[in-house]
N, C-alpha and C positions, 0 to 999 in steps of 0.2 A: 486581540487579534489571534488566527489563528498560521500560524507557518508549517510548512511542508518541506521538507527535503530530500530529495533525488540525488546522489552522489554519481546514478552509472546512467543516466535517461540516454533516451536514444530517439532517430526518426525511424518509424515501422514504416516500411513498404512492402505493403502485399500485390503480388499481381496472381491475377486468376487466366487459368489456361483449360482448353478444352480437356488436358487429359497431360499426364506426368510422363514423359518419356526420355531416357536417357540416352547420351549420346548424340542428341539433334536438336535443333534453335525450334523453344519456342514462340508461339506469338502469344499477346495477352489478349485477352478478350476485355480487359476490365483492370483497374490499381486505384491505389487508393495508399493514401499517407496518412498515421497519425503521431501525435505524440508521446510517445512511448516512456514512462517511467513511474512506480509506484504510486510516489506524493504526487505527479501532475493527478490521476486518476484519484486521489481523495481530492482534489484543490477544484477537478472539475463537477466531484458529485457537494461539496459543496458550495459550489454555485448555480446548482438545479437548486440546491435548498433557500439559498437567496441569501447566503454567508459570503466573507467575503475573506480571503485569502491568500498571504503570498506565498509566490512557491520559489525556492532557493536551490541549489545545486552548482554544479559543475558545468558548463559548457563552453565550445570550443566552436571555430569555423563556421564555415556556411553554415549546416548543420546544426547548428547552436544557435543560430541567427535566425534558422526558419522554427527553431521548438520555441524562439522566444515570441517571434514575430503572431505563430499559430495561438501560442497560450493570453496572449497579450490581445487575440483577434476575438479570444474566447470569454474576453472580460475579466481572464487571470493575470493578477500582477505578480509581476518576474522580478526576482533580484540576483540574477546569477554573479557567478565567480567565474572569470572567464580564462580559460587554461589555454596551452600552446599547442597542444594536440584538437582535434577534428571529435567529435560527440560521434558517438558509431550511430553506426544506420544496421537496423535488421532487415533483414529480407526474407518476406515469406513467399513459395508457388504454391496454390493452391489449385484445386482442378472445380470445376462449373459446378458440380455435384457435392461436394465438399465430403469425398471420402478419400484423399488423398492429400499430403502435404508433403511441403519440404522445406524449412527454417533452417536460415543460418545465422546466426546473433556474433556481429563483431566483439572483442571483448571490450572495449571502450579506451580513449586515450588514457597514457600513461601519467597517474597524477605525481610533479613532482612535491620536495619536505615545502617547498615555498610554497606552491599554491593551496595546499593541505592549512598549512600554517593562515593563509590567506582566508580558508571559508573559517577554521574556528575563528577566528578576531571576530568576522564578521557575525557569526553567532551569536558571539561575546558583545558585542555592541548592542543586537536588533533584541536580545532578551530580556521580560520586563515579567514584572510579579503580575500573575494573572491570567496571561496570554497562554495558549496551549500551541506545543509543537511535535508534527509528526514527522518520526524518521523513518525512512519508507526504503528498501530495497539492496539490492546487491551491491558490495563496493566497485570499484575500478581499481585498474591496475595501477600499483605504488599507494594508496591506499590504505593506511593497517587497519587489522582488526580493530583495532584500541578505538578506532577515529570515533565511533556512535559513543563509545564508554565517557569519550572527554569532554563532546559536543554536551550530552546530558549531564555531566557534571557542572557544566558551565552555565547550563541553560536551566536548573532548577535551584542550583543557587544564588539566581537572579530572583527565583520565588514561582517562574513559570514550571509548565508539568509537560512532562514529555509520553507521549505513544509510541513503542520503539514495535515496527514490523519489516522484521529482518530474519535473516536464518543463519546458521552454521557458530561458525568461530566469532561472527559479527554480533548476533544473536546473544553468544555465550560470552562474551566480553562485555556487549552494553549492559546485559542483565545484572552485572557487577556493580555497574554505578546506579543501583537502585531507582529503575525509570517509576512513573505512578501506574503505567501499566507495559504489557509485552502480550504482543498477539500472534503467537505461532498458531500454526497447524498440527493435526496429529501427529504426522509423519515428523515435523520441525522438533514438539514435544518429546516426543520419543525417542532423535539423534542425540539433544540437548542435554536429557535425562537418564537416556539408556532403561526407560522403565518401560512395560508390555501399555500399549492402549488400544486393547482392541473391543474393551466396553468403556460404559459411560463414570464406574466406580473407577476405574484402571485412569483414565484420562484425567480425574478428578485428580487422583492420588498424584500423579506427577504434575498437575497444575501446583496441588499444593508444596509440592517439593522444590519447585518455580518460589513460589511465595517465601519459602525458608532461608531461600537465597539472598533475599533481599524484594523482591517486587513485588508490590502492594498488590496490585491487581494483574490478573490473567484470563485473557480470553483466547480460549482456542477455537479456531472456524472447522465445523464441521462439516464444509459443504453444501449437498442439499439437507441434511440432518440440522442446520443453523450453528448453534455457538454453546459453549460450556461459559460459563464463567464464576471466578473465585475470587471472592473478595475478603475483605478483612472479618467478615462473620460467617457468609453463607458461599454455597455452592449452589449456583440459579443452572439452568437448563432452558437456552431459548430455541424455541423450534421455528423452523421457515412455513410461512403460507403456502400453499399452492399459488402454484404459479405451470405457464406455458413457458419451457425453456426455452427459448432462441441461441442465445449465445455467454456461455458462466465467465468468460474474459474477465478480467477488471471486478467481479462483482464482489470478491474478500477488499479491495480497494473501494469499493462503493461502502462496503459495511464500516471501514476505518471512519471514513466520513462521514456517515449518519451516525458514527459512536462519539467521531470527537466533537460533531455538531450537539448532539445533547450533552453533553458534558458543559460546551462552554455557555449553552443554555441556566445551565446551573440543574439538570438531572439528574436523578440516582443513578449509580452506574445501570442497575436492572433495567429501569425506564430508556436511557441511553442507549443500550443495546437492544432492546424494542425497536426504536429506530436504524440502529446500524441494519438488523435482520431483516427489514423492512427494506433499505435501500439496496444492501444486498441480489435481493430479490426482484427488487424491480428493475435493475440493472441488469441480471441474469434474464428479464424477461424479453429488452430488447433486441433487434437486430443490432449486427455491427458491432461496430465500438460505444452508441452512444447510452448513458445513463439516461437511469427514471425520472420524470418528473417532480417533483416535489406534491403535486396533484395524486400523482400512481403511490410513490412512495406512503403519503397519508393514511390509503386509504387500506394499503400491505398493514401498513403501522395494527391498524385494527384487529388485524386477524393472526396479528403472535402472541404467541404464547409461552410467556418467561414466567419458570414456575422454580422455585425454593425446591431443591434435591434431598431429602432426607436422608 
C-alpha cells in the first residue's frame, strides 16, 4: 500500500474577476474549489496511474468534512485525524486574463501534544514492511519540527520506506531520521546546505552532501529543466519532454507520484524517475488543477531522458 500525508491541507477557493481593484466589492465571474495539500496531489496522480492509495493527515470542521467528502468522491480513501480547530481555507482573486492575482493562505488550526500524539500512534499502527509512504508539505501551527523525523522513524522501522518532500527546519530535522529518499528543490537544497547551486556539478555536490547526512537517495526538481538524482552509486540527470505549458501547479507533486508509483512497482530508482518526469509533465501540460492521464503520462514516459552524470 502506498500512504500520503498532508499535516496543513487546506480547501483552495479561487474566484476570477474581470480586473483587481482595491478598495471596492468585487463580483466573480467564475470559482472554483479544490483540494488543496501536497500528499492529496501525489494520492490523486496516483490514481490517474490506476494505484491505489490512502491519504492521512489532520482535519478539522466543515472544511475537513468537504476535503474528505471531495477526496473520497475522487476514489481516494481518507484516514484523517480529526482535530478541534477548522482545516483553513485559501483564497485566491484572480483576474479573466490571468495576469493579476491575490492569495491569502490561512495558517491552518492550531495542532494540540494530544492530537500530534493521536496521528503518530496512528502511523504507528497503519505501518507494515513493504508499503511505501509519502510525507508531503508544510506543518501547522503547534506542530514541531521533529514530527516527519519521529513519523519516519516509526514507519521504517516497521520495514516500510518513506519519501519525505518538505522544506526548511521540517526538511532539516526529518533528514536526520534517515528517510530512503528526500526531494527538495534547488532553492530547498541550497537553504538546507548552505552550498552555491547554480550549475548541475554545484547541485550534485550538495545532493551529495544530503546523502552524508544520512539519506540514501536524493532528488532535487528542477523545474522545466526535470530532476538531478543521487543515489547510492551514480549521479543520473533526468531531463523533461517537451511539452505545451498550461499550468506547472501541482506538477513536482505529480512527479512524487509517478516516483513512488515505480518504486512500489519494484523500479530502479532511474527507471522510477523516468516516470515521475513523465507525470510531472503531463500534469504541467494541463489546464486547472487536473493531472495527466495515465495514457499522456506513457507516452512523456518515452521521451525522457535519464542519463548517468560523469
Amino acid at each position: 500500500m502506498i500512504y500520503t500525508v498532508t499535516l496543513n491541507p487546506a480547501v483552495d477557493r479561487e474566484l476570477t474577476v474581470p480586473a483587481i481593484e482595491f478598495d471596492s466589492v468585487l463580483r466573480a465571474t467564475a470559482c472554483r474549489v479544490d483540494f488543496g495539500g501536497k500528499g492529496f496531489n501525489v494520492s490523486r496522480m496516483l490514481r490517474a496511474l490506476g494505484a491505489e492509495s490512502v491519504a492521512l493527515g489532520f482535519a478539522g470542521g466543515r472544511s475537513g468534512e468537504l476535503l474528505r467528502d471531495g477526496l473520497e468522491g475522487l476514489g481516494i480513501a481518507t484516514d484523517f485525524v480529526w482535530v478541534a480547530g477548522e482545516t483553513r481555507t485559501n483564497v485566491s482573486i484572480v483576474t479573466e486574463a490571468h495576469d493579476h492575482y491575490v492569495k491569502a493562505n490561512e495558517p491552518g488550526p492550531t495542532i494540540s501534544p494530544a492530537e500530534g500524539i493521536a496521528l503518530v500512534q496512528q502511523v504507528r499502527r497503519l505501518a507494515r514492511a513493504g508499503d511505501w509512504w509519502v510525507l508531503a508539505g508544510s506543518l501547522p501551527p503547534g506542530a514541531p519540527a521533529s514530527i516527519y523525523m519521529r513519523l519516519i522513524g516509526d514507519i521504517q522501522a516497521a520495514g516500510a520506506r518513506v519519501i519525505l518532500d518538505t522544506s526548511g527546519d521540517a526538511l532539516r530535522d526529518g533528514c536526520a531520521a534517515r528517510p530512503f529518499l528526500a526531494k527538495p528543490n534547488d532553492l530547498e537544497i541550497h537553504k538546507l546546505t548552505g552550498l552555491p547551486v547554480d550549475s548541475t556539478s554545484e547541485i550534485a555536490a550538495a545532493a551529495q552532501v544530503m546523502q552524508h547526512s544520512g539519506v540514501a537517495n536524493v532528488v532535487v526538481s528542477l523545474g522545466k529543466k526535470g530532476a538531478l538524482l543521487a543515489d547510492a552509486e551514480n549521479v543520473w540527470l533526468a531531463a523533461s519532454p517537451h511539452i505545451q505549458e498550461k499550468n506547472p501547479i501541482g506538477a513536482g507533486d505529480s512527479m512524487v507520484g509517478g516516483l513512488v508509483w515505480g518504486l512500489s512497482q519494484g523500479l530502479p530508482l532511474p527507471e522510477a524517475l523516468r516516470w515521475g518526469i513523465a507525470c510531472g509533465a503531463a500534469t504541467a501540460s494541463m489546464s486547472g488543477t487536473a493531472v495527466g492521464s495515465r495514457e499522456l503520462v506513457k507516452s512523456l514516459a518515452a521521451q525522457v531522458t535519464v542519463n548517468r552524470n560523469p
